[in-house]
Short mmCIF file of the C-alpha atoms (twelve columns), coordinates in Angstrom:
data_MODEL
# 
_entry.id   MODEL 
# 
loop_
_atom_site.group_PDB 
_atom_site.id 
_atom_site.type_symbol 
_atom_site.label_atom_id 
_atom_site.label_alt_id 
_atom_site.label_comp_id 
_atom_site.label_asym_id 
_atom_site.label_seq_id 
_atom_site.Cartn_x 
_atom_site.Cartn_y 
_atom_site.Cartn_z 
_atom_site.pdbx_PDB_model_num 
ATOM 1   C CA . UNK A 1   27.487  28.547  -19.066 1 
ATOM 2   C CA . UNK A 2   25.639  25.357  -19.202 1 
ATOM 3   C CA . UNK A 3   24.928  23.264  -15.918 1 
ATOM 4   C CA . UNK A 4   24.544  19.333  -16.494 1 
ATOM 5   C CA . UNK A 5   23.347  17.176  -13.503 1 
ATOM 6   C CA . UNK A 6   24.614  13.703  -13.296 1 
ATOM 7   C CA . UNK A 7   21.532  11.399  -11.376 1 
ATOM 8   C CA . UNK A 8   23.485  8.210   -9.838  1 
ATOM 9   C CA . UNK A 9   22.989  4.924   -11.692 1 
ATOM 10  C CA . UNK A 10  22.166  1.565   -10.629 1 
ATOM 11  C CA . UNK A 11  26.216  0.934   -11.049 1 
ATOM 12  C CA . UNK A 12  26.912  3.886   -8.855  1 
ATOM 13  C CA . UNK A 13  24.950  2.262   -6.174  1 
ATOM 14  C CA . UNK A 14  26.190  -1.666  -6.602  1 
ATOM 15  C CA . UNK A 15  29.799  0.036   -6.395  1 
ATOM 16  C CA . UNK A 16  29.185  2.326   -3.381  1 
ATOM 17  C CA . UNK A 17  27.747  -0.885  -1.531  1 
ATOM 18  C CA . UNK A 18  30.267  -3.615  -3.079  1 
ATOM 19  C CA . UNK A 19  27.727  -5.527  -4.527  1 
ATOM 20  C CA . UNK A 20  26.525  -6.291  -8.536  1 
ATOM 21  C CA . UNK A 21  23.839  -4.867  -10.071 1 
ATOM 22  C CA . UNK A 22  21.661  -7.945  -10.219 1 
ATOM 23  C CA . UNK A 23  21.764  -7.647  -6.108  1 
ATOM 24  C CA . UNK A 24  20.618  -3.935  -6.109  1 
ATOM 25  C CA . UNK A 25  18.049  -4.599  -8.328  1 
ATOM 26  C CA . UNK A 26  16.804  -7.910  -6.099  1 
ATOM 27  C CA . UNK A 27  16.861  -5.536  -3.160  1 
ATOM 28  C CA . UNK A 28  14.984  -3.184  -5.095  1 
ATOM 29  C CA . UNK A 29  12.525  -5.619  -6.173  1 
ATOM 30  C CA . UNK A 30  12.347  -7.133  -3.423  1 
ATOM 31  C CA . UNK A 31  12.980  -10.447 -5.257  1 
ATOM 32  C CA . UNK A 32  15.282  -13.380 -4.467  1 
ATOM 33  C CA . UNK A 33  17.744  -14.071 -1.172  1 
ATOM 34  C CA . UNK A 34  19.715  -11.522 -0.033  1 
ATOM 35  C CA . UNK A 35  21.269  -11.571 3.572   1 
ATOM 36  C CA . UNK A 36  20.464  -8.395  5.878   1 
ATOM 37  C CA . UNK A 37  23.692  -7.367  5.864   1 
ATOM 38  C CA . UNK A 38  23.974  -6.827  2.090   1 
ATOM 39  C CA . UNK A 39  20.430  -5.619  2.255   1 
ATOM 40  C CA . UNK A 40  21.517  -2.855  4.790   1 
ATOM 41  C CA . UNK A 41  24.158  -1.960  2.576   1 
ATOM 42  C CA . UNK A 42  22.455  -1.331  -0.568  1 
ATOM 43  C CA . UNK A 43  19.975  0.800   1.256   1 
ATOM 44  C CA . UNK A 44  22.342  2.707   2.810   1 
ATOM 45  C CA . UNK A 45  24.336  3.297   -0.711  1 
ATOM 46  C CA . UNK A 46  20.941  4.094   -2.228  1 
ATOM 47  C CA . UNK A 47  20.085  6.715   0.874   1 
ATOM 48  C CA . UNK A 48  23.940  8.445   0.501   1 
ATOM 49  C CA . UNK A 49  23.460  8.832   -3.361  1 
ATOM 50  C CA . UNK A 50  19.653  9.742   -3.201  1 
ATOM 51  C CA . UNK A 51  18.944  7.081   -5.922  1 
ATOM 52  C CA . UNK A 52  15.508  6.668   -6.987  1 
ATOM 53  C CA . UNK A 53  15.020  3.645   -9.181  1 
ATOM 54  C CA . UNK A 54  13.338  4.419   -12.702 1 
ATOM 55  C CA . UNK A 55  9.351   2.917   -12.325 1 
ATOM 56  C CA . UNK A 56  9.568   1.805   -15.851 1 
ATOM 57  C CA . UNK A 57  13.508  -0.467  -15.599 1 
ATOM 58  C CA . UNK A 58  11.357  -1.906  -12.621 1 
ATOM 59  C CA . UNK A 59  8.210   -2.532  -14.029 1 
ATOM 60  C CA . UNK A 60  10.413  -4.134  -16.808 1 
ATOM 61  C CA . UNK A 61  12.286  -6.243  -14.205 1 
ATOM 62  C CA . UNK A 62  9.916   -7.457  -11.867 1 
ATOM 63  C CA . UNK A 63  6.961   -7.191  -14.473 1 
ATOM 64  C CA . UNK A 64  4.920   -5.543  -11.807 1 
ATOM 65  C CA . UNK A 65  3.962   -1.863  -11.303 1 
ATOM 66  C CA . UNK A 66  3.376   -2.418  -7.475  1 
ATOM 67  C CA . UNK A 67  0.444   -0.178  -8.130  1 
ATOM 68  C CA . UNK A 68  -2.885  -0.899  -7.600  1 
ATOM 69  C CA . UNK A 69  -5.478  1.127   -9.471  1 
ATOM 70  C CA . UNK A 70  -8.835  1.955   -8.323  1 
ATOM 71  C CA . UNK A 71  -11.800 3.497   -10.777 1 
ATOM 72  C CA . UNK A 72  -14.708 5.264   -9.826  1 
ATOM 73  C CA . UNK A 73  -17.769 6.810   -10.624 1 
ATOM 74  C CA . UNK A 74  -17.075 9.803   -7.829  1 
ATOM 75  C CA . UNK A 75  -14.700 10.969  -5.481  1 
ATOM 76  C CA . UNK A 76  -16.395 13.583  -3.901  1 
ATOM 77  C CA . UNK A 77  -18.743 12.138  -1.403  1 
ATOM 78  C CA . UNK A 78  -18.053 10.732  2.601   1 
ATOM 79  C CA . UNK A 79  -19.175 7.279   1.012   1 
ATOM 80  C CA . UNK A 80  -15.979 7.423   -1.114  1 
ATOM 81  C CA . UNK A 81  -13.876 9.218   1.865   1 
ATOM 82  C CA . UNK A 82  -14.251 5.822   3.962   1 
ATOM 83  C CA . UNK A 83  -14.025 3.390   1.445   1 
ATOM 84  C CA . UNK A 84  -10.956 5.087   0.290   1 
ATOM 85  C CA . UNK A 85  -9.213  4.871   3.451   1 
ATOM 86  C CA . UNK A 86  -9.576  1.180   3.662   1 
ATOM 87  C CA . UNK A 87  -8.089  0.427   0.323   1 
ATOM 88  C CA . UNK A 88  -5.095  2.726   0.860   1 
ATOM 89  C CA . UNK A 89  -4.207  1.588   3.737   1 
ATOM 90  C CA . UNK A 90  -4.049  -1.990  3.172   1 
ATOM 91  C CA . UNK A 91  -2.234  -1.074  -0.275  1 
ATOM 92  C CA . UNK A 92  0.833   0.943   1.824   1 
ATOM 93  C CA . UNK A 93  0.645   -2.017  4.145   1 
ATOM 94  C CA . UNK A 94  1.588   -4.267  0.809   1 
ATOM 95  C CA . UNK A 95  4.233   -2.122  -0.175  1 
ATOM 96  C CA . UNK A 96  2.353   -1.025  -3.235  1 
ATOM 97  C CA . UNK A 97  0.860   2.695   -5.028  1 
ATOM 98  C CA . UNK A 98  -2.707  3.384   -5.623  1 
ATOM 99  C CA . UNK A 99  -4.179  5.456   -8.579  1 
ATOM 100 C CA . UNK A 100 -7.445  6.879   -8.679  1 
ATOM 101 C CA . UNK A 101 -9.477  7.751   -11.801 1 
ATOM 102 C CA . UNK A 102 -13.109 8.984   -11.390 1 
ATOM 103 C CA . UNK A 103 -15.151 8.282   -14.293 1 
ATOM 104 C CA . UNK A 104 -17.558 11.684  -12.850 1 
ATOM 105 C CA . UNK A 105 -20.555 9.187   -13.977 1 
ATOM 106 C CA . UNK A 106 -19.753 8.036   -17.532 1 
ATOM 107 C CA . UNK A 107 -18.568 4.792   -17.643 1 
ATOM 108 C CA . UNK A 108 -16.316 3.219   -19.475 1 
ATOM 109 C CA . UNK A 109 -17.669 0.877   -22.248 1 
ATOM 110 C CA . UNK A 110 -16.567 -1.342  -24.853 1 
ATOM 111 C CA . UNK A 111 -16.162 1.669   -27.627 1 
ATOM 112 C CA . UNK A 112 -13.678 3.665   -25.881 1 
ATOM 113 C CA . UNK A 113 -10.301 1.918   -26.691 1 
ATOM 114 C CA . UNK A 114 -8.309  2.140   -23.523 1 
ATOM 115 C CA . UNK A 115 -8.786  2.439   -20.112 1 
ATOM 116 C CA . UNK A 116 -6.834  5.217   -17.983 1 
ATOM 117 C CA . UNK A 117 -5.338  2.684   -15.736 1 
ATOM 118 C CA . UNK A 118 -4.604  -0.635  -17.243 1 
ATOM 119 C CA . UNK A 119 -1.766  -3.242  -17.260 1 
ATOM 120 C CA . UNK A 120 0.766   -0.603  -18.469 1 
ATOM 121 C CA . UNK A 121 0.468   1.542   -15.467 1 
ATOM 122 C CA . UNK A 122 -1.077  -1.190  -12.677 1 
ATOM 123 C CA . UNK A 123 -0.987  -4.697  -11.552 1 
ATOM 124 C CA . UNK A 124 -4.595  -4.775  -10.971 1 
ATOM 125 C CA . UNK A 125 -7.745  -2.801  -10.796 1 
ATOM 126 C CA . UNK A 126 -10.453 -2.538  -7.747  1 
ATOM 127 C CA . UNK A 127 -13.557 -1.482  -10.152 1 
ATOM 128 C CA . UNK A 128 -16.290 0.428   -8.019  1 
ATOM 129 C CA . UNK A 129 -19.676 0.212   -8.596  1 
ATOM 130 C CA . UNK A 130 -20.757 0.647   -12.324 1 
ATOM 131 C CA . UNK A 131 -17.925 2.729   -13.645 1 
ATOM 132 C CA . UNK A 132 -17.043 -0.081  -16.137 1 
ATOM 133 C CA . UNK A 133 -19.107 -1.791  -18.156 1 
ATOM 134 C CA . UNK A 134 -19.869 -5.417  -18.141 1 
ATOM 135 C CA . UNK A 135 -18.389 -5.644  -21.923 1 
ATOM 136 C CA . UNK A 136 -15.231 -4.261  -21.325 1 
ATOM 137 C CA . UNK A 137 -15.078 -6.137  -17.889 1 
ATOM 138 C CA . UNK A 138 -15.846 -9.702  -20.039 1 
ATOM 139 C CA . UNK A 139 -12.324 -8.387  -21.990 1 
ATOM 140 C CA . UNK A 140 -9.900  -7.411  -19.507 1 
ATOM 141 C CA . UNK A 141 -11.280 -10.949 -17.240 1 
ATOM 142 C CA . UNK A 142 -10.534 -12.717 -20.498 1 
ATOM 143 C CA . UNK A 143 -7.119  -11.410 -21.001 1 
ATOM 144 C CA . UNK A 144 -6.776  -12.804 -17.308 1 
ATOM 145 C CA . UNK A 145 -6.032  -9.359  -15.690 1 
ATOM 146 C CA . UNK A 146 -6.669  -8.824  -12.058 1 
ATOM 147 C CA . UNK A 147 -9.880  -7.180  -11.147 1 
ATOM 148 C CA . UNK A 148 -12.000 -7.198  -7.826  1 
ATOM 149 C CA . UNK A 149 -15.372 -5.574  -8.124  1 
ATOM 150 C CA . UNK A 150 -16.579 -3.323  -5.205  1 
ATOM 151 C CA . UNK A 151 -20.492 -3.135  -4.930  1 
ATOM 152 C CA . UNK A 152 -21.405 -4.857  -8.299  1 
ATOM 153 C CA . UNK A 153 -21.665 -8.442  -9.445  1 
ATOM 154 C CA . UNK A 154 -19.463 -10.035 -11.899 1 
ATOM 155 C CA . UNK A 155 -20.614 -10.126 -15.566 1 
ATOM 156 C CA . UNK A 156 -22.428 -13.363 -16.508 1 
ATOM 157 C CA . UNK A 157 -19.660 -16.189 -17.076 1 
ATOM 158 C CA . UNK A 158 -17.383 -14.907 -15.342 1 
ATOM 159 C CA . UNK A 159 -15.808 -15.571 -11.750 1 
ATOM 160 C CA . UNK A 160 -14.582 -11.942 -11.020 1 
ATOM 161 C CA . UNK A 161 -14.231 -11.811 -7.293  1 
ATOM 162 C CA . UNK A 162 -16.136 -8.852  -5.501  1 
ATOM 163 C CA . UNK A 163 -16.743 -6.962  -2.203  1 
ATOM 164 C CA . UNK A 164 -20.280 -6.046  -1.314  1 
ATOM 165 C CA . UNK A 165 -22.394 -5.813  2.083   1 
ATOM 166 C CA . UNK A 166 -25.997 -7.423  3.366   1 
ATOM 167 C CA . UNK A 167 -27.470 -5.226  2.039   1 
ATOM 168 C CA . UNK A 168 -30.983 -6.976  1.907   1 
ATOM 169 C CA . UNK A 169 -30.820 -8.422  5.381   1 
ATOM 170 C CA . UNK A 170 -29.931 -4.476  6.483   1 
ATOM 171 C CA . UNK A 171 -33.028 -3.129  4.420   1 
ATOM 172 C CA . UNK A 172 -35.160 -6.124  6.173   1 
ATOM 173 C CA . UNK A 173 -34.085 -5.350  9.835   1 
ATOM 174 C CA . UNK A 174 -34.577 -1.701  9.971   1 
ATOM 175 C CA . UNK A 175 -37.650 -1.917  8.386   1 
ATOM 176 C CA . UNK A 176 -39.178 -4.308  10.470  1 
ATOM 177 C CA . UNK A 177 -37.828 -2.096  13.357  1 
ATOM 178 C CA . UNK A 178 -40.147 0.567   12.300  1 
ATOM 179 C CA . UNK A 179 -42.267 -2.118  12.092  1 
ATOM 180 C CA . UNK A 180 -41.836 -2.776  15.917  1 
ATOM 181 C CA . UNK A 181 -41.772 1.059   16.424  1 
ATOM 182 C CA . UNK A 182 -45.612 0.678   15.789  1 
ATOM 183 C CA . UNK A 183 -45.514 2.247   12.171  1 
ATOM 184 C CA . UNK A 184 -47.586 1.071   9.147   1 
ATOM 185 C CA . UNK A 185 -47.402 3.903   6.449   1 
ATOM 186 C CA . UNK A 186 -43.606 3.355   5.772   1 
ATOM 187 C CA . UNK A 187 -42.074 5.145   2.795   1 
ATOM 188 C CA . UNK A 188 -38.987 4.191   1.046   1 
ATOM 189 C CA . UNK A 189 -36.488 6.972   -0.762  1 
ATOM 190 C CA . UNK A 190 -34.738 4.179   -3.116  1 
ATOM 191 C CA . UNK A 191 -31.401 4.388   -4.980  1 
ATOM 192 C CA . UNK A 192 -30.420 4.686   -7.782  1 
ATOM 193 C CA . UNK A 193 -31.995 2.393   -10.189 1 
ATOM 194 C CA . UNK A 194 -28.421 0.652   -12.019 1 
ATOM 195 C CA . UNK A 195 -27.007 0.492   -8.276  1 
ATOM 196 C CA . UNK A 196 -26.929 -3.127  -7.063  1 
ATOM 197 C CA . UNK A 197 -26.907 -1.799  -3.360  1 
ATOM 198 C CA . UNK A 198 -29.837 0.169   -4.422  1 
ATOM 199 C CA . UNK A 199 -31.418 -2.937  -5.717  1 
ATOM 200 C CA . UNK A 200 -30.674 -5.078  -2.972  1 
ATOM 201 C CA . UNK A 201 -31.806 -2.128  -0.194  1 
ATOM 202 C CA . UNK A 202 -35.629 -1.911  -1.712  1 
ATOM 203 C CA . UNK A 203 -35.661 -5.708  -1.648  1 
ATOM 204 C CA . UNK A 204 -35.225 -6.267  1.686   1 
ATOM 205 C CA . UNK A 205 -37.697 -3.101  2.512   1 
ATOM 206 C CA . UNK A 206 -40.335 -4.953  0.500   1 
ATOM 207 C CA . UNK A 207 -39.913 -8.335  1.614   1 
ATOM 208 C CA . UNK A 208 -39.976 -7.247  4.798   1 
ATOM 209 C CA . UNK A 209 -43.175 -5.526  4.672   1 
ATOM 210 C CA . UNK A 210 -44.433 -8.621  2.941   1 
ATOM 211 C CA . UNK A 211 -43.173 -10.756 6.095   1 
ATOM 212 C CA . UNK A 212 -45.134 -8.062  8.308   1 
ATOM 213 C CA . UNK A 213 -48.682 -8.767  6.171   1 
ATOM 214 C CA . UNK A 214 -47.937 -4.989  4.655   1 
ATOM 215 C CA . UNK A 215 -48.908 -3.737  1.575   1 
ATOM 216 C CA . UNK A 216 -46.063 -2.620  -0.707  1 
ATOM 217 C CA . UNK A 217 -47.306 0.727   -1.719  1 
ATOM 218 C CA . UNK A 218 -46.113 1.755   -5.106  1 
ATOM 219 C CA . UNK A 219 -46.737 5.856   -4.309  1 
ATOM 220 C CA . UNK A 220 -44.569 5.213   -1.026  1 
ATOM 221 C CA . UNK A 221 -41.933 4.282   -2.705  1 
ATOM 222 C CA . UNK A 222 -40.025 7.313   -4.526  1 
ATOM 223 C CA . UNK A 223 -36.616 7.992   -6.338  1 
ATOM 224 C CA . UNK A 224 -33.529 9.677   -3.730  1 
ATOM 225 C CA . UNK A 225 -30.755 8.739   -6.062  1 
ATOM 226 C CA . UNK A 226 -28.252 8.752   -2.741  1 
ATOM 227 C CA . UNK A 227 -28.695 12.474  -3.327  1 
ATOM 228 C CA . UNK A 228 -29.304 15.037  -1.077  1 
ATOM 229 C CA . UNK A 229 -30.706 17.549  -3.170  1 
ATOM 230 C CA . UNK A 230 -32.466 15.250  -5.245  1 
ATOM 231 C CA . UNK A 231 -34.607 13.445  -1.739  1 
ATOM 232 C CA . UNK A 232 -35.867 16.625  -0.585  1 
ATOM 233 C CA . UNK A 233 -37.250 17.622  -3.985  1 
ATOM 234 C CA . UNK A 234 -38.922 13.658  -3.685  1 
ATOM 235 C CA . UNK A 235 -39.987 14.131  0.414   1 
ATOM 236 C CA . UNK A 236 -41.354 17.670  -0.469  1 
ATOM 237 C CA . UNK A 237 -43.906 16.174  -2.950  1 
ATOM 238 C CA . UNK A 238 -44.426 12.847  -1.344  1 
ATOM 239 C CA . UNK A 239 -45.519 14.771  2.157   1 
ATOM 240 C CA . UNK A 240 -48.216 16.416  -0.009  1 
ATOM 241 C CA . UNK A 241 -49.619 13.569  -1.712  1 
ATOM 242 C CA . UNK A 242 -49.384 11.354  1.320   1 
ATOM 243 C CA . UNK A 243 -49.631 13.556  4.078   1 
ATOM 244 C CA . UNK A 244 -50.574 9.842   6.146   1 
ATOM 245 C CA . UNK A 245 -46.558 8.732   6.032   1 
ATOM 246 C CA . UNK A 246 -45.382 7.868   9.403   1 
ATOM 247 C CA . UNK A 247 -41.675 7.345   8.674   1 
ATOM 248 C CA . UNK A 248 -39.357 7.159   6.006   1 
ATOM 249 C CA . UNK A 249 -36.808 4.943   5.297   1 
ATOM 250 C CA . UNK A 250 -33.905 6.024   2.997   1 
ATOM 251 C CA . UNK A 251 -31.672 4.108   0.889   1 
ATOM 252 C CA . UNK A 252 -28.554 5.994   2.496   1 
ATOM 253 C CA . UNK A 253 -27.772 8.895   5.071   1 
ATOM 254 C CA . UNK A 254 -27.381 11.325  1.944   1 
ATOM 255 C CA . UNK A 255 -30.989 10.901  1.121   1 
ATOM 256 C CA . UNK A 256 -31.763 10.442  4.196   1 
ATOM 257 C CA . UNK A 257 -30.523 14.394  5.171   1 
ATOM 258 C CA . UNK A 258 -32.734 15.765  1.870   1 
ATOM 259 C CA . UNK A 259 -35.323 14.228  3.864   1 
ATOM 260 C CA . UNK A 260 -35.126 15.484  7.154   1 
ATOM 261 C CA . UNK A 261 -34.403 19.135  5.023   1 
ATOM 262 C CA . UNK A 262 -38.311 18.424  3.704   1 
ATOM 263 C CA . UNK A 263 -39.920 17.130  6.633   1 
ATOM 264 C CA . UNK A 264 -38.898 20.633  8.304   1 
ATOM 265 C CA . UNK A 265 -39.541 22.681  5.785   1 
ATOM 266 C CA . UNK A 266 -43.234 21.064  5.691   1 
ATOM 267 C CA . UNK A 267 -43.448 22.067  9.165   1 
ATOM 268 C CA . UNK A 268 -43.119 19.007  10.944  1 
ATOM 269 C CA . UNK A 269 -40.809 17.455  13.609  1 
ATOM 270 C CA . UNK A 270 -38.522 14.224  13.969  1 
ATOM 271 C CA . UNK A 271 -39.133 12.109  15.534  1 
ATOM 272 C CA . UNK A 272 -42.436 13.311  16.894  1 
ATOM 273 C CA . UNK A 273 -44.492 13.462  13.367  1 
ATOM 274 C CA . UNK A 274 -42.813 11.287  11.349  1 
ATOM 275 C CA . UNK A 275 -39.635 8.653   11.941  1 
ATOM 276 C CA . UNK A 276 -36.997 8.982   9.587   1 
ATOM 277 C CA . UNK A 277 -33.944 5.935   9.217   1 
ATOM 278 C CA . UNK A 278 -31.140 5.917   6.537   1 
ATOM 279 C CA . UNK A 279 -28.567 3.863   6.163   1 
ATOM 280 C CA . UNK A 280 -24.515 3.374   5.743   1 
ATOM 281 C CA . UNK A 281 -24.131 5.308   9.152   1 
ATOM 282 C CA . UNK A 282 -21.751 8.265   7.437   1 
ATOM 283 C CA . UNK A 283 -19.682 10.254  9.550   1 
ATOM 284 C CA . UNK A 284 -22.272 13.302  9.935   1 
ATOM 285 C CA . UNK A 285 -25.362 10.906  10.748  1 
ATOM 286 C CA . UNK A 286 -24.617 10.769  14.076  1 
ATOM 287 C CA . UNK A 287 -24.396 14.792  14.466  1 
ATOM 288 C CA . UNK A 288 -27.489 15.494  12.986  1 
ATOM 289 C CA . UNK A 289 -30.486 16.900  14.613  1 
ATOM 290 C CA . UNK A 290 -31.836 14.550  15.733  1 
ATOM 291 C CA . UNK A 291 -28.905 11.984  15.538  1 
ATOM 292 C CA . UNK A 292 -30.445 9.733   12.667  1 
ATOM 293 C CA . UNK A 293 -31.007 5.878   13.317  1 
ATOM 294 C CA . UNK A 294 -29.147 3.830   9.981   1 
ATOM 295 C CA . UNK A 295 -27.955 1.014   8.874   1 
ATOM 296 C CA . UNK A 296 -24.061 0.461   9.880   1 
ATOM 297 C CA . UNK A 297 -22.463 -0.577  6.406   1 
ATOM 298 C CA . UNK A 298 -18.863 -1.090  7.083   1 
ATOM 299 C CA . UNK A 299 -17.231 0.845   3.863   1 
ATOM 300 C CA . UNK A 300 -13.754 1.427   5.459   1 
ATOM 301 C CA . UNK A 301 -13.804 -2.677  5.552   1 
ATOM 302 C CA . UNK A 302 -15.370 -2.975  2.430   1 
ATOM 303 C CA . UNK A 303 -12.163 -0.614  1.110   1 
ATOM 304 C CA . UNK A 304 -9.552  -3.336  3.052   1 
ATOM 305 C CA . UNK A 305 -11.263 -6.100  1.923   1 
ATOM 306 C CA . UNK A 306 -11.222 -5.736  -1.836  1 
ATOM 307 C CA . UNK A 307 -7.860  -4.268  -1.705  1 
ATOM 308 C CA . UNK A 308 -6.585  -7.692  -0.091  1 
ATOM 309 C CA . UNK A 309 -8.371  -9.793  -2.287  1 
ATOM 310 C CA . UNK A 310 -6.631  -7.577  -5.383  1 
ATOM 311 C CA . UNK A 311 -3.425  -8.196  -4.047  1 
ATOM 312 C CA . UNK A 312 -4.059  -11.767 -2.975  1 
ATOM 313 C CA . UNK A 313 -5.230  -12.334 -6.709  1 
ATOM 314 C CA . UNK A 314 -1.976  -10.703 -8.015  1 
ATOM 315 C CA . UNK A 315 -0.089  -13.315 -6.317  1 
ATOM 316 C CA . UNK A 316 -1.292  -16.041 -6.103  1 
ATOM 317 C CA . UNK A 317 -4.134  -15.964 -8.729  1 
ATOM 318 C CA . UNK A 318 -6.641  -16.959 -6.464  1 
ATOM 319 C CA . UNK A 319 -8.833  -14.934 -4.596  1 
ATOM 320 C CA . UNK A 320 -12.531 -15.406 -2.652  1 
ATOM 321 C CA . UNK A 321 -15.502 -15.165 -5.422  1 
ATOM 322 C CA . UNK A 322 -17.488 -13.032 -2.729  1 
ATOM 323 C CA . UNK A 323 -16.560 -11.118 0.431   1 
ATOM 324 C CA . UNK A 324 -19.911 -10.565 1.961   1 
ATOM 325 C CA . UNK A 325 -19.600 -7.976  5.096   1 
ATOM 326 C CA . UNK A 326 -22.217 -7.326  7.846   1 
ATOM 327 C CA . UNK A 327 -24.614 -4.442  8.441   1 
ATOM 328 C CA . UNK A 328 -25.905 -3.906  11.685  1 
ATOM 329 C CA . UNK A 329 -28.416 -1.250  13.072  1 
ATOM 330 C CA . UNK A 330 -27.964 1.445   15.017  1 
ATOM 331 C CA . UNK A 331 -30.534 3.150   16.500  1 
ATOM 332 C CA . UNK A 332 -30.710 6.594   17.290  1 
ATOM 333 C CA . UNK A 333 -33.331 9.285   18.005  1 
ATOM 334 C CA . UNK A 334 -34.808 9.940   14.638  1 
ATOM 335 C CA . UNK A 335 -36.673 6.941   14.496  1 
ATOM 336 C CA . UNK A 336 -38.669 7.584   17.765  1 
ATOM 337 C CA . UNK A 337 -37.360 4.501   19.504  1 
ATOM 338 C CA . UNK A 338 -37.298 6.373   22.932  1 
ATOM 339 C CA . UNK A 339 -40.382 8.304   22.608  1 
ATOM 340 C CA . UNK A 340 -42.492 5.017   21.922  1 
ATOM 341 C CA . UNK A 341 -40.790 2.684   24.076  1 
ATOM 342 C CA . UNK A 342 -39.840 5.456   27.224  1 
# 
């Protein structure tokens, strides 16, 4: 015996409320004027027959996904776990989807042919860091297809809208705190090297040196690659070849962690023997022992922000060519604050 099931139809649904099909499928799409009362009655026909509408009829219709997609080098890190609450959130507020695709570090260039998530499947696409390249970003901007880049700048010639921090004036202010602090011998644990935030962090730590008549030490300043693993290895070395260094200051609170990990294992103490700062002010930074002083980057905002810009661009097609957000410091017990200044 063979068991068919029936799914209800558009039709069943513009008969069960008394309306045409043209006013389901404005209620639907949210599209044109239709009175509460006939609103109330559709969704209440669609809610008795448990009708889902097929995504591709209203991608056809509307010629909008409602999705927003969102690629990535990572997903796997408490950098991404903020940012990725800001964007979703303000993407549910919209009425819209988001899909995710990490690129796990390759990115996607001008010889592979299509992109995961494109103008089939999205509306738009919030592109994170470096996880496409400026080739393929030159295509889809001439094609005119909605991008906002998150923590990158636009490809030359271009006037692709994107999201970023102060990151400089961050770097600048927390190194001349340490400055303050009474330290001279000032190492850096930089970024990584294609990472514009990266860049832009080890700017402001020289220039503020500069500022501060301090030499800009080339063997101060060594690779953490906003890795954990990979800033101890660096901190473990540096502390024997400049066994001098009176605080570090680390491109982010991952590296900044490998650090503390290789200041202890060297056999010294934090804040007492050397000051230690990171920055982005991650969820854990503050439970750390000691709590570590950063840089308060505001990545849940950062997520919002390019989100609304996206969907503003969708819309409209106009959107701000740079959101520039605030960093502030926050100073906590690593950086010997209270033991200098009692």
């Amino acid at each position: 015996m063979t068991t068919t099931t029936t799914h209800p139809t558009i039709a069943d649904v513009a008969r069960q409320a008394g309306v045409s099909t043209a006013t389901v499928s404005r209620v639907i799409n949210k599209s044109g004027n239709v009175t509460a009362d006939t609103i109330a009655r559709v969704q209440a026909a669609i809610a008795a027959l448990d009708y889902a509408p097929h995504s591709g009829a209203r991608i056809l219709a509307s010629r909008r996904a409602r999705t927003i997609g969102l690629i990535t080098p990572t997903i796997s890190d408490l950098f991404f776990t903020d940012l990725l609450r800001g964007i979703e959130q303000t993407v549910y507020e919209h009425d819209y989807t988001l899909l995710v695709h990490a690129t796990h570090g390759r990115p996607y260039d001008n010889i592979i042919p299509t992109l995961p998530l494109n103008h089939h499947n999205t509306d738009g696409l919030i592109i994170f860091t470096n996880s496409v390249d400026d080739a393929r970003l030159q295509k889809l901007h001439e094609r005119h297809f909605p991008l906002v880049l998150l923590h990158r700048s636009p490809p030359a010639g271009t006037d692709i809208p994107c999201v970023t921090f102060e990151n400089k004036d961050g770097a600048y202010r927390m190194t001349a705190h340490l400055i303050a602090c009474g330290y001279r011998r000032i190492a850096f644990l930089a970024g990584p090297a294609e990472n514009e935030d990266a860049q832009w962090r080890e700017q402001g730590y020289r220039e503020a040196l500069v500022a501060h008549v301090l030499a800009v030490d080339p063997a101060l300043i060594v690779p953490g690659d906003f890795n954990a693993g990979v800033a101890e290895t660096a901190v473990i070395h540096l502390l024997q070849s400049q066994p001098d260094i009176q605080a570090i200051f680390a491109a982010d609170d991952e590296s900044a962690r490998g650090a503390l990990a290789a200041i202890r294992q060297s056999g010294r103490r934090v804040p007492q023997d050397i000051a230690l700062a990171g920055f982005d002010d991650s969820l854990l930074s503050q439970y750390l022992h000691p709590p570590l002083t950063t840089v308060r980057a505001p990545i849940e905002a950062a997520g919002r922000a390019a989100a609304a810009q996206l969907i503003q661009l969708i819309h409209t097609g106009h959107a701000d060519p740079l959101t520039l957000l605030p960093t502030e410091l926050v100073i906590r017990e690593s950086c010997g604050w209270r033991e200098r200044n009692p």
